[in-house]
TORDRENKOL-337729 format. One record per atom (N, C-alpha, C): atom name; residue in three letters; x, y, z. Coordinates in pm, whole numbers, m for minus. Example, Ala and Ser with C-alpha at 12.3 -4.5 7.8 and 13.67 -1.06 7.14 Angstrom:
<recs>
<rec><a>N</a><r>ALA</r><c1>1319</c1><c2>m569</c2><c3>780</c3></rec>
<rec><a>CA</a><r>ALA</r><c1>1230</c1><c2>m450</c2><c3>780</c3></rec>
<rec><a>C</a><r>ALA</r><c1>1320</c1><c2>m330</c2><c3>780</c3></rec>
<rec><a>N</a><r>SER</r><c1>1285</c1><c2>m225</c2><c3>708</c3></rec>
<rec><a>CA</a><r>SER</r><c1>1367</c1><c2>m106</c2><c3>714</c3></rec>
<rec><a>C</a><r>SER</r><c1>1290</c1><c2>3</c2><c3>787</c3></rec>
</recs>
This chain:
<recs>
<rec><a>N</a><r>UNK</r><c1>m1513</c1><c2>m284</c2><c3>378</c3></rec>
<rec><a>CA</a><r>UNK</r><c1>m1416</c1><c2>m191</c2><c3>329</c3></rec>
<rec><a>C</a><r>UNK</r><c1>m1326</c1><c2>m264</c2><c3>228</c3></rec>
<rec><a>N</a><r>UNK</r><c1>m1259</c1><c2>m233</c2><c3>130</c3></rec>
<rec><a>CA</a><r>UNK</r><c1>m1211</c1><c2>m249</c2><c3>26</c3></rec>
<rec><a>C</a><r>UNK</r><c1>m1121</c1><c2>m131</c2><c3>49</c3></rec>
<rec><a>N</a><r>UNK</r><c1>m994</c1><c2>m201</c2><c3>13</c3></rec>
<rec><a>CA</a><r>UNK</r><c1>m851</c1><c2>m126</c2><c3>0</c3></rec>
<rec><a>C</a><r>UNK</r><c1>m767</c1><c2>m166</c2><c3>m98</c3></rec>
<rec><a>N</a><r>UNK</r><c1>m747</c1><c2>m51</c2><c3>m230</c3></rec>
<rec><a>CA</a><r>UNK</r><c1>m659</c1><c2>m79</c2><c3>m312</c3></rec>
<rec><a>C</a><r>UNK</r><c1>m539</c1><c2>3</c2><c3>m341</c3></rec>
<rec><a>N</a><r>UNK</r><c1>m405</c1><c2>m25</c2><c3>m323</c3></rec>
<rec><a>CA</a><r>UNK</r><c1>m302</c1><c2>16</c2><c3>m324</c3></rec>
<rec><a>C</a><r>UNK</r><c1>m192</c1><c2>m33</c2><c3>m439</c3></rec>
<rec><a>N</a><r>UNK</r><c1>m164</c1><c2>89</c2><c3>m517</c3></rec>
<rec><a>CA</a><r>UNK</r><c1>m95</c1><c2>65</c2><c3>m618</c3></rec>
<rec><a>C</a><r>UNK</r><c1>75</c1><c2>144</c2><c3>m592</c3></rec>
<rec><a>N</a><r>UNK</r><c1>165</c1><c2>63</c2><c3>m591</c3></rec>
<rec><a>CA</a><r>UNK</r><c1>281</c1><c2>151</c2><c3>m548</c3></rec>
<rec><a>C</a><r>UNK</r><c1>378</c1><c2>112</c2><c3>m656</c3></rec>
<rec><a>N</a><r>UNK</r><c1>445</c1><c2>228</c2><c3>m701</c3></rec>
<rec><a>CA</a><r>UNK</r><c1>532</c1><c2>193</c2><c3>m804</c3></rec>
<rec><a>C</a><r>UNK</r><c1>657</c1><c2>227</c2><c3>m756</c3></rec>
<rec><a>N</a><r>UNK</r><c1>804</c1><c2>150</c2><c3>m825</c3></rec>
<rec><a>CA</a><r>UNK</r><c1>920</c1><c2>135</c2><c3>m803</c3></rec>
<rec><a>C</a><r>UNK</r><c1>1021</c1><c2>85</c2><c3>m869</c3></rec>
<rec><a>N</a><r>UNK</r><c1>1094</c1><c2>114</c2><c3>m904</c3></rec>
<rec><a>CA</a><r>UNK</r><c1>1196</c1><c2>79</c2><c3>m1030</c3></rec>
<rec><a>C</a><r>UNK</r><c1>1243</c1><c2>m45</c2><c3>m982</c3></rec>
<rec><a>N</a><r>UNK</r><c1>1197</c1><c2>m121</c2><c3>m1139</c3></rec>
<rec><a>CA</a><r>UNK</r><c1>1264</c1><c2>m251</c2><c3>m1165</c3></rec>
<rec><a>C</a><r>UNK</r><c1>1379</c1><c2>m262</c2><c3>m1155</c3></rec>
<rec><a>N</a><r>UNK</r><c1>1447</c1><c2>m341</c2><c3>m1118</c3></rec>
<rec><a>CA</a><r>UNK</r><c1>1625</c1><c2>m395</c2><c3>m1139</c3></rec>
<rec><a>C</a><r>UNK</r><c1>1613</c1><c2>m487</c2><c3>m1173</c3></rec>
<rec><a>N</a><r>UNK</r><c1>1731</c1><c2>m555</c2><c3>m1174</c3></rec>
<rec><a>CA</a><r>UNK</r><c1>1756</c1><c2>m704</c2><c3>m1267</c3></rec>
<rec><a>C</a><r>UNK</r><c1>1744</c1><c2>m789</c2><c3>m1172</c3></rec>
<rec><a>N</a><r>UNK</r><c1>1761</c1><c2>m748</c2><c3>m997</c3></rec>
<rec><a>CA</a><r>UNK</r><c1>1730</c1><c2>m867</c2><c3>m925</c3></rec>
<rec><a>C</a><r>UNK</r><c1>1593</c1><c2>m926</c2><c3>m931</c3></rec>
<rec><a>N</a><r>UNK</r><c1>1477</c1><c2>m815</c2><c3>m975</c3></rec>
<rec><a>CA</a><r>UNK</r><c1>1364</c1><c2>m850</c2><c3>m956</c3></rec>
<rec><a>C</a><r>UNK</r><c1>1354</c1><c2>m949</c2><c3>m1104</c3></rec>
<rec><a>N</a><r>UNK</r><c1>1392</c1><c2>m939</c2><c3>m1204</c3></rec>
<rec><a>CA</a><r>UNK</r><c1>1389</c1><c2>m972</c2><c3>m1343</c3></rec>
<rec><a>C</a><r>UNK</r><c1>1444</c1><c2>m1119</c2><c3>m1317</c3></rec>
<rec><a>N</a><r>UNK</r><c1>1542</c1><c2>m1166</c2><c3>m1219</c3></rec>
<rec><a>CA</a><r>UNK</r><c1>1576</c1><c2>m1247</c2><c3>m1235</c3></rec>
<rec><a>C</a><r>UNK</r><c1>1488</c1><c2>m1341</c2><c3>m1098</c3></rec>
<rec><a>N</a><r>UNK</r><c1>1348</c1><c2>m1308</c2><c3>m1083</c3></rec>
<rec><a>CA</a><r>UNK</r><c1>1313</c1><c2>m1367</c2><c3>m963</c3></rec>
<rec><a>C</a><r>UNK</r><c1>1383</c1><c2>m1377</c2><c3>m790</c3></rec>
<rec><a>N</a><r>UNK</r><c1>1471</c1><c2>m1290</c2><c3>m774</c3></rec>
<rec><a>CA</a><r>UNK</r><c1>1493</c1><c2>m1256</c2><c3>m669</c3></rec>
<rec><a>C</a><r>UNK</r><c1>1445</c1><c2>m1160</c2><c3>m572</c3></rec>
<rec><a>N</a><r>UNK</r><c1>1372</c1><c2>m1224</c2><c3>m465</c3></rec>
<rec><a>CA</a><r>UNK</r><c1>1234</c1><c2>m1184</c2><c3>m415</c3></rec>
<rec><a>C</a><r>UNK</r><c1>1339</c1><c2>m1091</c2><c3>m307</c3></rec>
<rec><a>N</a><r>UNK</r><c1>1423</c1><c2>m1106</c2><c3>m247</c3></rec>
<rec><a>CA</a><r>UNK</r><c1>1506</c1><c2>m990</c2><c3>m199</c3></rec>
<rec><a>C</a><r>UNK</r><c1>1537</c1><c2>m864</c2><c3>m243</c3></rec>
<rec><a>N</a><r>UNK</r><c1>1476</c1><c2>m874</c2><c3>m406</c3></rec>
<rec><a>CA</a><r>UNK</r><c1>1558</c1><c2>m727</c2><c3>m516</c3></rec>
<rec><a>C</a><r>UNK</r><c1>1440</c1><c2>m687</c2><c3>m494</c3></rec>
<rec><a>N</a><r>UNK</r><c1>1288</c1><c2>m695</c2><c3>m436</c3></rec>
<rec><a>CA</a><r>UNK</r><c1>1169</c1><c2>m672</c2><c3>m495</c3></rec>
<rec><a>C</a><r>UNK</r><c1>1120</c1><c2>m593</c2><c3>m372</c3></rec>
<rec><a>N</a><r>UNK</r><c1>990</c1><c2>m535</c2><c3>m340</c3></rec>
<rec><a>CA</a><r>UNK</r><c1>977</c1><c2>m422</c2><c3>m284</c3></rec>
<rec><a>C</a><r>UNK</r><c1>884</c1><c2>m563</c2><c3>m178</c3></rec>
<rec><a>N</a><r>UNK</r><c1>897</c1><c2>m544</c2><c3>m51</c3></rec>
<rec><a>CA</a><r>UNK</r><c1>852</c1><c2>m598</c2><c3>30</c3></rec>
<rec><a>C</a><r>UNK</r><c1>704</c1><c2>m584</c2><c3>73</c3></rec>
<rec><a>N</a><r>UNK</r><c1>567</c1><c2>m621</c2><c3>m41</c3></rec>
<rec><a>CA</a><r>UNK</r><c1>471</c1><c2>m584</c2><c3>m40</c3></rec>
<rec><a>C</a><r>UNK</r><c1>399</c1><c2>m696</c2><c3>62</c3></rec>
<rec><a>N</a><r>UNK</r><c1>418</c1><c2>m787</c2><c3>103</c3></rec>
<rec><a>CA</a><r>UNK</r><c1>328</c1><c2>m895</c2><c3>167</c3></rec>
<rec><a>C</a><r>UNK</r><c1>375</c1><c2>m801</c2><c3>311</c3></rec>
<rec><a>N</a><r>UNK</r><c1>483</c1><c2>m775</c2><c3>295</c3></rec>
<rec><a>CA</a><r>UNK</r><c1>493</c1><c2>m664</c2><c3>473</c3></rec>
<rec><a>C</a><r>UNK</r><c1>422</c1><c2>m559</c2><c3>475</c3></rec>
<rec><a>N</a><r>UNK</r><c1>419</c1><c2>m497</c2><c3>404</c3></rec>
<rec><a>CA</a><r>UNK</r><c1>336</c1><c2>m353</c2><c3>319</c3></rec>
<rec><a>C</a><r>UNK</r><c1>179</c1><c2>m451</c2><c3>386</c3></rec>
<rec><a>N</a><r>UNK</r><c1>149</c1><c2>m494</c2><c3>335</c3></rec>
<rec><a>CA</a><r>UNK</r><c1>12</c1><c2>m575</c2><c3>349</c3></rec>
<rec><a>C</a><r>UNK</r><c1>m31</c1><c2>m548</c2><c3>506</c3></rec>
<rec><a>N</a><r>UNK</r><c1>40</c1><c2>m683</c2><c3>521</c3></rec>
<rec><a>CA</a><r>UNK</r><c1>57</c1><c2>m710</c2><c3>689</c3></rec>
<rec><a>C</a><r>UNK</r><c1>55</c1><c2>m563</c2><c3>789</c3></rec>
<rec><a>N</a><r>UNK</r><c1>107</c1><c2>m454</c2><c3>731</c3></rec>
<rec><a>CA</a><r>UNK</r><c1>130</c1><c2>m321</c2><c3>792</c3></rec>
<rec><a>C</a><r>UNK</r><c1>m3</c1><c2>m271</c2><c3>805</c3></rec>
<rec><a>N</a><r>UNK</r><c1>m47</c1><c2>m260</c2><c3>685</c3></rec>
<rec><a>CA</a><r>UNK</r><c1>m241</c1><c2>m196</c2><c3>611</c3></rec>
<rec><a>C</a><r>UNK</r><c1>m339</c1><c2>m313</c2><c3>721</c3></rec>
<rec><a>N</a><r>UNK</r><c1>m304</c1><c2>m404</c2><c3>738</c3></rec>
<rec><a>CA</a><r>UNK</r><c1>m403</c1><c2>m476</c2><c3>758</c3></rec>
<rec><a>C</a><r>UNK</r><c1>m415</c1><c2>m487</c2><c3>996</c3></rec>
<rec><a>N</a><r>UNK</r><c1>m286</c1><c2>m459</c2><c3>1016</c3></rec>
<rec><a>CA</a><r>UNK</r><c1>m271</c1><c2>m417</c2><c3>1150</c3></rec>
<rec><a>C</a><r>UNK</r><c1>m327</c1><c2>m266</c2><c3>1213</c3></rec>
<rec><a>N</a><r>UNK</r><c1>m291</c1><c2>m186</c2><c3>1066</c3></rec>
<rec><a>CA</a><r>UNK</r><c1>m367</c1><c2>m52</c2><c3>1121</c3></rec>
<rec><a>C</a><r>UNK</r><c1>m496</c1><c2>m22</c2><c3>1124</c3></rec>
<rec><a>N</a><r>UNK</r><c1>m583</c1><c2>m122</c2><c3>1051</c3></rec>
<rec><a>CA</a><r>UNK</r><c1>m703</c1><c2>m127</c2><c3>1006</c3></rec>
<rec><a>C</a><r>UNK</r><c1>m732</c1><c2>m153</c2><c3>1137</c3></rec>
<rec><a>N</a><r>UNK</r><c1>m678</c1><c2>m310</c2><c3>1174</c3></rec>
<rec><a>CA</a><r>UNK</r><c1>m789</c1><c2>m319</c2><c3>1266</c3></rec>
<rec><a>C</a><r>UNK</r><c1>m770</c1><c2>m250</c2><c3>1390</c3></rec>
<rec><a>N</a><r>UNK</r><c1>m625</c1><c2>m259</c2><c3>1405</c3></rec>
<rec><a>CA</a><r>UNK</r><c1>m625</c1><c2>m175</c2><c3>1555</c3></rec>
<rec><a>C</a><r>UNK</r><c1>m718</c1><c2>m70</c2><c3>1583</c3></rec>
<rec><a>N</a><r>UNK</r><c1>m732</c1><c2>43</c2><c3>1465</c3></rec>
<rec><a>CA</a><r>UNK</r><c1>m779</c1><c2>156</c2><c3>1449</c3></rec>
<rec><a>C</a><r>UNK</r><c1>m907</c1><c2>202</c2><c3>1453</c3></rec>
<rec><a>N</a><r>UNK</r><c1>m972</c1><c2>331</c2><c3>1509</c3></rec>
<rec><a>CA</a><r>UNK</r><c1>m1105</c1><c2>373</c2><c3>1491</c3></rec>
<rec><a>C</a><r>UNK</r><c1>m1037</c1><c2>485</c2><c3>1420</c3></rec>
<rec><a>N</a><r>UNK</r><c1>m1164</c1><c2>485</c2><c3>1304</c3></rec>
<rec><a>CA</a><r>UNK</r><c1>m1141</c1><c2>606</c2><c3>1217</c3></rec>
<rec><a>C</a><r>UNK</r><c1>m1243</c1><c2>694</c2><c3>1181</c3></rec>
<rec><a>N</a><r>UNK</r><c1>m1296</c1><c2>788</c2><c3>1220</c3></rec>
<rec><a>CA</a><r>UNK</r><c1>m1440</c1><c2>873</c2><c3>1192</c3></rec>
<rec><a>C</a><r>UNK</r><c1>m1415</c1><c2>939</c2><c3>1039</c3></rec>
<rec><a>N</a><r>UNK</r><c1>m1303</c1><c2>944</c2><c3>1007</c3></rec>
<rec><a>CA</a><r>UNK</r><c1>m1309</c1><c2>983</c2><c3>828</c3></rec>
<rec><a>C</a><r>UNK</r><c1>m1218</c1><c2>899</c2><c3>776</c3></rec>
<rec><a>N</a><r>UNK</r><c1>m1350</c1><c2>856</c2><c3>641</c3></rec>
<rec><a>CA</a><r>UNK</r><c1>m1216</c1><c2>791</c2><c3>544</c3></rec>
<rec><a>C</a><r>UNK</r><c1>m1120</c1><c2>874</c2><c3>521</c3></rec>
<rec><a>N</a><r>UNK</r><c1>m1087</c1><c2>1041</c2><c3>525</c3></rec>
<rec><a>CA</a><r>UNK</r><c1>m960</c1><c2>1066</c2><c3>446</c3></rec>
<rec><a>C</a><r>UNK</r><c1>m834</c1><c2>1028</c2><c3>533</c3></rec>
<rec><a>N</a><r>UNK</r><c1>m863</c1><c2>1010</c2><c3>682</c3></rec>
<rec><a>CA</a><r>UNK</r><c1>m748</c1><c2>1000</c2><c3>778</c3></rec>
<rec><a>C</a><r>UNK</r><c1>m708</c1><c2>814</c2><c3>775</c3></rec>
<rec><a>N</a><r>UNK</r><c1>m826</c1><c2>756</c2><c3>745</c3></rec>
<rec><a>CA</a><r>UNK</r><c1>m776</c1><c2>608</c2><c3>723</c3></rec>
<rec><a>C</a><r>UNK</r><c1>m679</c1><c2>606</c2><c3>535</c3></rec>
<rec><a>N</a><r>UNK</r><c1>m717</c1><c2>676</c2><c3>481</c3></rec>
<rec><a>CA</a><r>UNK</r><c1>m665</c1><c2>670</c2><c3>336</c3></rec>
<rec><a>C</a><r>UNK</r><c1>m549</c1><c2>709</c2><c3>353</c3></rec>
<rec><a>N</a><r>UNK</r><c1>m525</c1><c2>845</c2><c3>408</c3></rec>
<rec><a>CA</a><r>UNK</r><c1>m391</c1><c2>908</c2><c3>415</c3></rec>
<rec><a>C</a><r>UNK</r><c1>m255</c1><c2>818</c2><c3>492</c3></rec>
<rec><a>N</a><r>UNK</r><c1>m355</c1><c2>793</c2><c3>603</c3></rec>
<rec><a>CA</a><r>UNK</r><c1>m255</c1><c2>625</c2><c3>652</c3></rec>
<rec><a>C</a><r>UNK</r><c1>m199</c1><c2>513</c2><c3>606</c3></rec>
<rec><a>N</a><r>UNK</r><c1>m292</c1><c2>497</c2><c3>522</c3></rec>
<rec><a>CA</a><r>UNK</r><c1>m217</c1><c2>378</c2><c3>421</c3></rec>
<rec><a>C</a><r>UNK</r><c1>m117</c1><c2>426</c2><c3>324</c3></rec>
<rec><a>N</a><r>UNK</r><c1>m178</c1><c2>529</c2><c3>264</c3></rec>
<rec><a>CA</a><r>UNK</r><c1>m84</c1><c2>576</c2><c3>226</c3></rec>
<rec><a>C</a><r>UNK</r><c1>35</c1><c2>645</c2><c3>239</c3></rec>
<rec><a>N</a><r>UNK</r><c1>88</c1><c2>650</c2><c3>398</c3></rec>
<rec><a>CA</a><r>UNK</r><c1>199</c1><c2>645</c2><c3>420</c3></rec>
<rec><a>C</a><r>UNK</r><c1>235</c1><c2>550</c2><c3>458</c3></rec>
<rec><a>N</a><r>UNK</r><c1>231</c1><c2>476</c2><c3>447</c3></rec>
<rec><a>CA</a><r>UNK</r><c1>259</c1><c2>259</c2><c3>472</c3></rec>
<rec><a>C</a><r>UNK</r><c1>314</c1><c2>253</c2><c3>366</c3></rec>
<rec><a>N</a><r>UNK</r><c1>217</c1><c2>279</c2><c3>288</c3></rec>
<rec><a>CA</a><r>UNK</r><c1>300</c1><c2>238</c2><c3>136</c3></rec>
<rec><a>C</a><r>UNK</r><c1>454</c1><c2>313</c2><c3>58</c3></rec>
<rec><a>N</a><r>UNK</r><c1>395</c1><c2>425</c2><c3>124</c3></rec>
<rec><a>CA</a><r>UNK</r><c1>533</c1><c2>492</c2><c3>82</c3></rec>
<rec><a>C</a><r>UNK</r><c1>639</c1><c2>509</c2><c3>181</c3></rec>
<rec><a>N</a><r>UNK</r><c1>677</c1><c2>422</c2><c3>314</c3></rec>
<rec><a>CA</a><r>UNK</r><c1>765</c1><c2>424</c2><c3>346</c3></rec>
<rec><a>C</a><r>UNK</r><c1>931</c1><c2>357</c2><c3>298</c3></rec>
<rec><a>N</a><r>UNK</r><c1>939</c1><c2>263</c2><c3>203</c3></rec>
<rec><a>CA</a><r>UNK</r><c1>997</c1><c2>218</c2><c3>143</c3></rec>
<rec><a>C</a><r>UNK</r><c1>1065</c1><c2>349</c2><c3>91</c3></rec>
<rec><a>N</a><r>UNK</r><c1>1170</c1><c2>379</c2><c3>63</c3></rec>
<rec><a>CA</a><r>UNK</r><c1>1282</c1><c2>482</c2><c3>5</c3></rec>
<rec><a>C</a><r>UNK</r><c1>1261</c1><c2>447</c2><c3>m131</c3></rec>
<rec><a>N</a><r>UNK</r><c1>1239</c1><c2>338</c2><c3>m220</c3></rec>
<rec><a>CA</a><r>UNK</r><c1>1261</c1><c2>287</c2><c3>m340</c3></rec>
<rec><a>C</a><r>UNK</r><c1>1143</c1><c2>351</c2><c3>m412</c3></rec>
<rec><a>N</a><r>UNK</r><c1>1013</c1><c2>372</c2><c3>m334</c3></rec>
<rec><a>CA</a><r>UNK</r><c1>850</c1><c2>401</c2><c3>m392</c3></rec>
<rec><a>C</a><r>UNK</r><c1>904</c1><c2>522</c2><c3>m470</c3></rec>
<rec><a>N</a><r>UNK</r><c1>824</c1><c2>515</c2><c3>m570</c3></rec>
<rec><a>CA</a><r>UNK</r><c1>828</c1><c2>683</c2><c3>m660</c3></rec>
<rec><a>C</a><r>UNK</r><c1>679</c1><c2>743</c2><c3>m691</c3></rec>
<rec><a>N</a><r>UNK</r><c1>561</c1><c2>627</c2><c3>m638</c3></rec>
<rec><a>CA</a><r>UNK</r><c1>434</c1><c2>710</c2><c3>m677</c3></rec>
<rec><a>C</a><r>UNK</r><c1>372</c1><c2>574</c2><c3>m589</c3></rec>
<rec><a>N</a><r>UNK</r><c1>252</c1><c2>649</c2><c3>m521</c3></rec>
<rec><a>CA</a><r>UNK</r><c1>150</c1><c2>591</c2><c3>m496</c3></rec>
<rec><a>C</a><r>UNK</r><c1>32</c1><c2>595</c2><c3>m484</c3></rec>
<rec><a>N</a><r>UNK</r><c1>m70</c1><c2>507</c2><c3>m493</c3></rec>
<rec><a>CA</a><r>UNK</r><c1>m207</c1><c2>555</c2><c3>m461</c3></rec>
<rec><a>C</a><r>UNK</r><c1>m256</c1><c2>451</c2><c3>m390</c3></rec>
<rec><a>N</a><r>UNK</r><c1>m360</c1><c2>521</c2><c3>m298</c3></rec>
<rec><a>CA</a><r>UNK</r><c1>m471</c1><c2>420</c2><c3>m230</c3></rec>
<rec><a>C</a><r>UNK</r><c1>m583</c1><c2>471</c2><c3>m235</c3></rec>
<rec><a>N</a><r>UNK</r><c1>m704</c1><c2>379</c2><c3>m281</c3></rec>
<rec><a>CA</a><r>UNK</r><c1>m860</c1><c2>390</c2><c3>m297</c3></rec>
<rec><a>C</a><r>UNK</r><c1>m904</c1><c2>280</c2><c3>m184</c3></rec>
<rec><a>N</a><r>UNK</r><c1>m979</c1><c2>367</c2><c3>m143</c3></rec>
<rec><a>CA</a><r>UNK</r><c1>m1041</c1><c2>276</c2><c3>8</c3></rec>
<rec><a>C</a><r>UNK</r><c1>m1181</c1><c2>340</c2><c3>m33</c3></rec>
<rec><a>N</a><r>UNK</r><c1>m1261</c1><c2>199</c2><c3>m42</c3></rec>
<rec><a>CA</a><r>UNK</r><c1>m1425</c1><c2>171</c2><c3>m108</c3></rec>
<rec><a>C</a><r>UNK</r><c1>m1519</c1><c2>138</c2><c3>29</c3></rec>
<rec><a>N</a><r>UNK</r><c1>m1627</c1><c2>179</c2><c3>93</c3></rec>
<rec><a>CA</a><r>UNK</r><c1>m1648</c1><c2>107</c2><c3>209</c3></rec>
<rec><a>C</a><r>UNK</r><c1>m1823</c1><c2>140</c2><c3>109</c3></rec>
<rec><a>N</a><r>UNK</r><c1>m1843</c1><c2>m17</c2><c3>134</c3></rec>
<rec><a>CA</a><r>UNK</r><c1>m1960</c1><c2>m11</c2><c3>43</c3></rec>
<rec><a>C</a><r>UNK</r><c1>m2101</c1><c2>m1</c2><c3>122</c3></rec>
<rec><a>N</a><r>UNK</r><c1>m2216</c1><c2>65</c2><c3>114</c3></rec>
<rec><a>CA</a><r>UNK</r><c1>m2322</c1><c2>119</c2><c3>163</c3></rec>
<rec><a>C</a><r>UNK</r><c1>m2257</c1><c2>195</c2><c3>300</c3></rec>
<rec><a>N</a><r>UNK</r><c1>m2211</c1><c2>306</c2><c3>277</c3></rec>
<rec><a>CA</a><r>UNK</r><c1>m2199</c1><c2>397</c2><c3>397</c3></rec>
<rec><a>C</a><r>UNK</r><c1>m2296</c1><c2>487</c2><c3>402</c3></rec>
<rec><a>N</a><r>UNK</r><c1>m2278</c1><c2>485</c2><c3>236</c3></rec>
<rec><a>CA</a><r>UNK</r><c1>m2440</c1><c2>626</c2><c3>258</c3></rec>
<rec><a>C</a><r>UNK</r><c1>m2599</c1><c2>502</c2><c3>190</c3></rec>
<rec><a>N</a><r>UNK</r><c1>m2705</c1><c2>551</c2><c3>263</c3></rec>
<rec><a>CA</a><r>UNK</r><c1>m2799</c1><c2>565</c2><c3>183</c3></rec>
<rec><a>C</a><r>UNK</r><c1>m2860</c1><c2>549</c2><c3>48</c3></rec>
<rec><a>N</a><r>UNK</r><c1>m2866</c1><c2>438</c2><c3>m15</c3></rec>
<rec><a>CA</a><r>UNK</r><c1>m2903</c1><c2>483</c2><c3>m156</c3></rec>
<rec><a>C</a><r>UNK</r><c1>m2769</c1><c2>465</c2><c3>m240</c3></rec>
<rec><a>N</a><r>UNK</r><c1>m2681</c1><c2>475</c2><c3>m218</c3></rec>
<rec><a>CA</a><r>UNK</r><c1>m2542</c1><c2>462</c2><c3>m232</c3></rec>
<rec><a>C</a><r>UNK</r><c1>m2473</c1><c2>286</c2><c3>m231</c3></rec>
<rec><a>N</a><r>UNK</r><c1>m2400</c1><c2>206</c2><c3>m379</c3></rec>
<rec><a>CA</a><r>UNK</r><c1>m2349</c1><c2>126</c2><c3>m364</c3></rec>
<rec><a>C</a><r>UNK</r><c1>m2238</c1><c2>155</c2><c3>m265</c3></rec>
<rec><a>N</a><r>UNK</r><c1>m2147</c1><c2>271</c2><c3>m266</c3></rec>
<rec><a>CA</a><r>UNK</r><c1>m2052</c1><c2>269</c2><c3>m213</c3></rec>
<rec><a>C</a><r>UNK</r><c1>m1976</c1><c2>416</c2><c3>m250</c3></rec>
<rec><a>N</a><r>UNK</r><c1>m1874</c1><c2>455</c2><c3>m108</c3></rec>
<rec><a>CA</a><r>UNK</r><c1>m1837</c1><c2>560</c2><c3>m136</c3></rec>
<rec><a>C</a><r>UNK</r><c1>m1677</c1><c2>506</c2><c3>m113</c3></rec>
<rec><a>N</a><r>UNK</r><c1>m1592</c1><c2>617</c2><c3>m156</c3></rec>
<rec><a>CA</a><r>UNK</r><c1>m1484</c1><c2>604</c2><c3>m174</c3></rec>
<rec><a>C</a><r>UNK</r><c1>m1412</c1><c2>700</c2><c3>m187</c3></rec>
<rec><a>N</a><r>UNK</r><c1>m1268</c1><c2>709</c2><c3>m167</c3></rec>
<rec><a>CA</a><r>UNK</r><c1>m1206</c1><c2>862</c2><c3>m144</c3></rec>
<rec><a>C</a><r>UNK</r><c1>m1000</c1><c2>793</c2><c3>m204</c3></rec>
<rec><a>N</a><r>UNK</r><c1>m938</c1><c2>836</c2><c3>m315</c3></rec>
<rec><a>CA</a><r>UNK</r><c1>m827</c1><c2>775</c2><c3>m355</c3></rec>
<rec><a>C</a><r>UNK</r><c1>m728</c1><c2>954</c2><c3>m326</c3></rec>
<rec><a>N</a><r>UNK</r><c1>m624</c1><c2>838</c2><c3>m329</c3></rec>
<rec><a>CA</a><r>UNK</r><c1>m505</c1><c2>1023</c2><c3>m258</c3></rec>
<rec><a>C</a><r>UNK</r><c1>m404</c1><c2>931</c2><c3>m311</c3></rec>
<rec><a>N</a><r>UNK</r><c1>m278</c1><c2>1038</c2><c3>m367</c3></rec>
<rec><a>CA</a><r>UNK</r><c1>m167</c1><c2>935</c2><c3>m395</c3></rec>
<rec><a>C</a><r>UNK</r><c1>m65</c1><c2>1007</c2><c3>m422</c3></rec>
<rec><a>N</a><r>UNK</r><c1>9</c1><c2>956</c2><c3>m394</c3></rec>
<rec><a>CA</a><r>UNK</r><c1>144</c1><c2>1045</c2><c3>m365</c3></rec>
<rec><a>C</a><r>UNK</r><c1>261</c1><c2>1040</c2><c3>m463</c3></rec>
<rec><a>N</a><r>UNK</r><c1>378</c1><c2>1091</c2><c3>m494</c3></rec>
<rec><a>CA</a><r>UNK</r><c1>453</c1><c2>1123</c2><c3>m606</c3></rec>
<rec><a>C</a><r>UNK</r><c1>548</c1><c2>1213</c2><c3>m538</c3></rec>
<rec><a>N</a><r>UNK</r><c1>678</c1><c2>1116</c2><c3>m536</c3></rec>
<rec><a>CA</a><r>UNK</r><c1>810</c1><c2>1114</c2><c3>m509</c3></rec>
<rec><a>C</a><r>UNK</r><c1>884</c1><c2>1279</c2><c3>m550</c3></rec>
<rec><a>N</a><r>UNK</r><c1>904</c1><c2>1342</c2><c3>m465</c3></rec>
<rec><a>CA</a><r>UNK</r><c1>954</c1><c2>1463</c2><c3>m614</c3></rec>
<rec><a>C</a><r>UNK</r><c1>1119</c1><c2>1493</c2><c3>m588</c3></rec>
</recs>
């Protein structure tokens, strides 16, 4: 499986000035994706996708996200299937 998560969030100057406190706490974000994975049985990718993707957007700061989760030879004949959902702050 392959998991890619893109989350966006407004820059400030703490982040500009290398202050890893001003910056969106993605190695926890990580650590979060990577506990639910394994704990988890999932019979559809859309319920493992939709999960991450509320991981990612629990942060108050997020304004858009997406996750593409790739799980390669699931089908037949098939390099790989994949299913992306992403969300937008309104």
């Amino acid at each position: 499986m392959i998991i890619n998560a893109e989350i966006h969030y407004p820059i400030n100057r703490g982040c500009l000035s290398d202050d890893v406190n001003a910056a969106l706490d993605y190695k926890g974000i990580t650590k979060q994706i990577i506990a639910h994975v394994e704990d988890g049985q999932f019979l559809l990718l859309e319920k493992l996708v939709s999960d991450v993707l509320n991981i990612c957007t629990q942060a108050e700061v997020v304004t858009h996200a997406q996750v593409r989760i790739d799980k390669p030879h699931a089908l037949r004949f098939a390099d790989s299937v994949s299913l992306t959902l992403h969300y937008d702050k309104s």
